[in-house]
N, C-alpha and C positions, 0 to 999 in steps of 0.2 A: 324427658321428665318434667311434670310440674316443678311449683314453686316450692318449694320448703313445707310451711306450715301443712296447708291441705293434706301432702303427702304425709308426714307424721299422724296426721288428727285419724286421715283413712288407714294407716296400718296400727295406729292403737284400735280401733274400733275394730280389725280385723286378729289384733292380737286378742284383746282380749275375748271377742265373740269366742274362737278359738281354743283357749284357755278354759273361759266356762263348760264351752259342750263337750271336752275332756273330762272335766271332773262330776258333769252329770250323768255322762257315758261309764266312769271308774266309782261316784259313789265315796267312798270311806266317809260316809253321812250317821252313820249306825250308832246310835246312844243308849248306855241302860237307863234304866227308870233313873237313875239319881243324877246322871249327869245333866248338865246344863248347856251343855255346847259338843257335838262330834268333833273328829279331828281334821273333818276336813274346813270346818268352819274355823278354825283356828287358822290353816295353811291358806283360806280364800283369805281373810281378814287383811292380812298382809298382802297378797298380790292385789287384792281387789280396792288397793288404797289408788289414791288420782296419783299417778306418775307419770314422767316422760316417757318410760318406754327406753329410752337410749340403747341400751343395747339390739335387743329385738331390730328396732331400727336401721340403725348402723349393720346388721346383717343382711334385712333386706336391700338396704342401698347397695352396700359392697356387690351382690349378686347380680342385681339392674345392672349397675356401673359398666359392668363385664356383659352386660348382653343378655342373660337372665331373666325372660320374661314373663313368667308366671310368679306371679309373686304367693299366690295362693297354696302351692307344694314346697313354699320356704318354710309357711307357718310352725308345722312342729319344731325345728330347726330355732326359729327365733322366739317363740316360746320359750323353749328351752331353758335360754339364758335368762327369761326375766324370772323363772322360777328358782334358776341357782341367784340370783341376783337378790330374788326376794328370801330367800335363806342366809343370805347370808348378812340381811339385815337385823332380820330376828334376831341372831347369835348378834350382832355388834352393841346391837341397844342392852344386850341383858345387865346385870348390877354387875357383874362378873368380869364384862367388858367394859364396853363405854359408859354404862349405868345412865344411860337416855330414855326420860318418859313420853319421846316425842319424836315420831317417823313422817315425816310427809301432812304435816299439819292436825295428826292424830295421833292418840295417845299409843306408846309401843303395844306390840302383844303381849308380852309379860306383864303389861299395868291391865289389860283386859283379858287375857286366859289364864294369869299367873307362869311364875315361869318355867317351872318341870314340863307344862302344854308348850309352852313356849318353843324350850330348846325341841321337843318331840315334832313339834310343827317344822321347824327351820331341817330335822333331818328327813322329815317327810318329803321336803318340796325337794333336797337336794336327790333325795332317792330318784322323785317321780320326774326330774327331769331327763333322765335316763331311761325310765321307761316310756316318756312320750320320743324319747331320739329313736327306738327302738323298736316302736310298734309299727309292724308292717303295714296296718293300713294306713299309718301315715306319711312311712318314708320308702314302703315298697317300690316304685317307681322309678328310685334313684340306684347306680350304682352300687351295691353290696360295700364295693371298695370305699370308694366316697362319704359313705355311712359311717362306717369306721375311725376312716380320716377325721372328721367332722367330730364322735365320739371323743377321739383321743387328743383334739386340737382342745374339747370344750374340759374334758376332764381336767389334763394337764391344767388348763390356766384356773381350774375351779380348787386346784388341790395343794400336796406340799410343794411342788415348787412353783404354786402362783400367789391365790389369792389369800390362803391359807397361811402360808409362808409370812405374806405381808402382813396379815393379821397377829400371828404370833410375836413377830419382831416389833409389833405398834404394841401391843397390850403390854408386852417386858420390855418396854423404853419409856415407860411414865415417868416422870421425872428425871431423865436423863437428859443429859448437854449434848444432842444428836450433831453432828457435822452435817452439812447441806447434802454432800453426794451419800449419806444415810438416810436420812430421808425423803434423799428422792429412789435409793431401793425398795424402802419399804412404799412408796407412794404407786413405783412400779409393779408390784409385786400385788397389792392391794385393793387399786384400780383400773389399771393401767391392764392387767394381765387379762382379766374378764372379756374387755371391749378389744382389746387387739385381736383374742382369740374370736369375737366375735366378725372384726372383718379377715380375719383367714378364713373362717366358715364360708364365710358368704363366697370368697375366692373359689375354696376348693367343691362347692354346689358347683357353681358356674363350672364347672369343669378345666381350672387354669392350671397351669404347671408353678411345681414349687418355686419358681423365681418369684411369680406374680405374689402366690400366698403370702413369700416372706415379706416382700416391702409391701403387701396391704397389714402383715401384723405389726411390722417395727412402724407405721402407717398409722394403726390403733394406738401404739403404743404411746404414744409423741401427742395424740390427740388425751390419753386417757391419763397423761401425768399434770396437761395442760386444764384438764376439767376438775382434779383432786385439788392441783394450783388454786384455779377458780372458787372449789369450797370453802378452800382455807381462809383466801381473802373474805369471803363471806362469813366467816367464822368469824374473823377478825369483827367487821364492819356494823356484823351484827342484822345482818335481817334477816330474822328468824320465817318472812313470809317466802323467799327465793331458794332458800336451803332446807326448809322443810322441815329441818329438825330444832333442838334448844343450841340457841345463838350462844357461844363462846362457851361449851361443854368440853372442846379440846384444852382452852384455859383451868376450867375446873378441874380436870385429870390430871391437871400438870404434863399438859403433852406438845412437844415443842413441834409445831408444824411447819413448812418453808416458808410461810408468810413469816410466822413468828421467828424464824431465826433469823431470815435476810431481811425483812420491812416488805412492807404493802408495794412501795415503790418499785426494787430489784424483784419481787415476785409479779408485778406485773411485766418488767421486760423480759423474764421466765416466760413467763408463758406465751408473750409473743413471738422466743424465739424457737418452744415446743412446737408452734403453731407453722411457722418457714420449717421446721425439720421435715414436721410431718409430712407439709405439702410437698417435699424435695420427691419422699418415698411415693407417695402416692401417682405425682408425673410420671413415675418407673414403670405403673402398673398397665399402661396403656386403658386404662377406664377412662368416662366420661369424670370431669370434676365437678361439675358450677354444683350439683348438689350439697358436694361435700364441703366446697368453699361455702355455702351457706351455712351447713351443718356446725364449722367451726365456728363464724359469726355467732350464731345462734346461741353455742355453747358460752362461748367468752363475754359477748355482751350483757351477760347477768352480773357483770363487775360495772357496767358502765353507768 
């Protein structure tokens, strides 16, 4: 494998190429005379904002890692996840929830479609990720079985007992005195479940037995509590240009995140020792690392 960057910069450019000729092949572009925006211009708005990618990523590395060499029959696959990824930003920014007018250095959906398009957009993508895991012409190739797996590793961590879960338990803990191992369930649950299930994807593409899968998800896991860490400190710190969204909006909510409960300090030695877990599990999986050891870097050094 290349180096780090290139490889991210060449699979966003192939995710998103990807993404688009999806939604120009499916359409839902279709407007009466009064409206002012379709609905799919609402659900591109939000994926078609400048993002890392991260997840999408993270699946096609997991798959490489393991020997997977086509990276191009990964695509619907890692798709996938930036479209439940990108739903579930919509829903976080609304007044409702986080009440954020600011996603990734642009103002949310709900400040530009209003929010009834808003929520409608955020259940579209989460629908359409499911029928892009699903359309044969992009994952016929693969095992029937593996399809499935894959389906049910991504649903799982997109639903009540993932990402959803973790959602629920952050929105009804506003102003609450959360303990540290609380908020690091909900931190798991919230972030942490998305991207793990994303490098078990990538495992179970690759064709690997459930051993490999699980320590590449508890693998995700250890990585995705350690990049929520990362936010929080930036929440803290305040740079509203590395975080993307409005700098200290978790203060505004009254919402006590691990920076805020432990100090900047003890949330930094957190996360460096998410960062030895993860890599404990990862050794396990017999895949190539130096990627991934970048990958961490990569992630953590936005604190530095």
């Amino acid at each position: 494998m290349n180096d780090l960057a290139p490889y991210i910069e060449t699979g966003k450019q192939l995710i998103d190429d990807f993404i688009n000729a999806h939604f120009i092949k499916k359409g839902y572009d279709k407007k009466f005379p009064h409206n002012k925006f379709s609905l799919a211009d609402a659900m591109l708005y939000t994926l078609a904002m400048p993002g890392k990618r991260i997840r999408p990523i993270i699946l096609l590395l997991a798959a490489e890692s393991l020997g997977f060499s086509d990276k191009k029959k990964l695509l619907p696959f890692a798709s996938s996840l930036e479209l439940i990824h990108s739903y579930s930003l919509i829903h976080d920014d609304l007044p409702s929830m986080d009440n954020d007018n600011l996603r990734r250095g642009k103002p949310t959906n709900h400040i530009v479609f209003g929010e009834a398009t808003a929520i409608l957009a955020g259940d579209a993508l989460l629908a359409e990720a499911f029928v892009m895991l699903s359309d044969k012409d992009y994952v016929g190739e693969f095992d029937p079985v593996k399809i499935i797996e894959t389906i049910r590793e991504l649903s799982c961590a997109a639903g009540a007992g993932g990402l959803v879960e973790g959602q629920f338990h952050d929105v009804n803990s506003f102003g609450e005195s959360l303990e540290p191992e609380k908020i690091e369930y909900i931190n798991e649950k919230k972030t942490a479940s998305l991207i793990a299930s994303a490098c078990a994807a990538g495992a179970i593409l690759s064709g690997k037995d459930e051993r490999v899968v699980s320590e590449f998800r508890k693998f995700g896991c250890y990585i995705g509590l350690a990049f929520q860490a990362v936010d929080d400190v930036l929440g803290i710190t305040g740079n509203k240009e590395i975080l993307g969204k409005t700098a200290g909006i978790d203060k505004t909510n009254n919402k006590l995140t691990m920076a805020e409960n432990i100090g900047l300090e003890k949330t930094r030695e957190l996360i460096k020792e998410y960062n030895e877990k993860a890599m404990a599990h990862l050794e396990k999986t017999g895949a190539e690392t130096g990627m991934f050891i970048e990958l961490i870097n990569y992630l953590t050094d936005r604190i530095n």
